[in-house]
Phi, psi and omega in degrees: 000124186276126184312093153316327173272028165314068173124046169233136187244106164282158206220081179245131193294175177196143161200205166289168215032035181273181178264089201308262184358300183292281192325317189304256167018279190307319212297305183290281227275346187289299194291355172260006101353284196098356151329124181269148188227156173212151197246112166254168144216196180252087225284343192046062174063032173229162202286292168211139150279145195270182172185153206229113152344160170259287201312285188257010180078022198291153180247141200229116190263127160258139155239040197211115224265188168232354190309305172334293195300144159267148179297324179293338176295330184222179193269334178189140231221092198269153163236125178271203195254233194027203195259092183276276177330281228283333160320251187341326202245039170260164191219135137328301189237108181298347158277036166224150159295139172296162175302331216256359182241346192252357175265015190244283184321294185304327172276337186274355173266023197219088190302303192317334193259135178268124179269114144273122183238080178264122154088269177247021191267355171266013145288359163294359196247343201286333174303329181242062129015274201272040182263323174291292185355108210070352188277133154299129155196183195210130146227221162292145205302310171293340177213051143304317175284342176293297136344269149313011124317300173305314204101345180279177193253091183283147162206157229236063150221166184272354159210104168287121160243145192227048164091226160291346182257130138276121174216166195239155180266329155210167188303002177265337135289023176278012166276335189268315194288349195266337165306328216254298141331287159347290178311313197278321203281315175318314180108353192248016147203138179283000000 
């Protein structure tokens, strides 16, 4: 089988609570693709940080930061589920966006970059609101009100394409949400 996805760069954010399954997953199959994938977070001035699984405590080393990055640098810039986001959209000075919400707000400026959202990765989204707003998505079940709050349009599958946006409903459905990627990236769905 030839990789379709050769010389395409994926971008999943990380931090602590992430879901040890969903990360596995993404670990394989983008690069048995041929995708190069790289894992950011907001390293806060540190070379790399470690981070511990929810199901096992598994430890996940990042070196690798998003303060930096343009968004535009990968082909599709995913939030996974468990609470990664809720990690990720903490800030020092609430007259700013956390970083990990203003490298999302950059990329939702960038049509070109395909945006993946699984399970609880749309609260990283609740500061800006109105990058959702109207947009079709599906998240957990638990922030269905969020969601509609927020302005989007929920709808009741386990994986929604919106234009550039992709959201998944949990982290147990991230083999359809990665297929789905996979599928966009490929070129054999708009």
């Amino acid at each position: 089988m030839t990789p379709r996805l050769t010389g395409k760069k994926i971008a999943v954010l990380i931090e602590s609570d992430f879901y040890e399954p969903e990360i596995h997953y993404y670990q394989r199959r983008f690069p048995e693709e041929g995708a190069e994938i790289h894992f950011l977070t907001n390293l806060w001035g540190q070379p790399s940080l470690t981070f511990n699984g929810h199901e096992f405590k598994e430890p996940f080393q990042a070196n690798e930061s998003f303060i930096d990055v343009d968004p535009k640098d990968y082909d599709a810039v995913i939030v996974p589920s468990g609470m990664v986001s809720d990690r990720l959209r903490y800030t020092d000075d609430f007259s700013k966006l956390p970083p990990a919400t203003d490298f999302m707000k950059r990329a939702f400026a960038e049509p070109s970059v395909l945006k993946g959202i699984i399970c609880h990765g749309m609260w990283l989204m609740a500061p800006v609101p109105e990058l959702i707003k109207g947009r079709r998505v599906v998240v957990h079940n638990n922030l269905h009100g969020d969601a509609i709050n927020m302005g989007a349009t929920y709808v009741d599958e386990d994986v929604v394409v919106d234009g550039d946006l992709i959201t998944g409903r949990s982290g147990g459905h991230c083999h359809l949400f990665a297929r789905r990627i996979i599928d966009i990236l490929a070129g054999d769905e708009t």
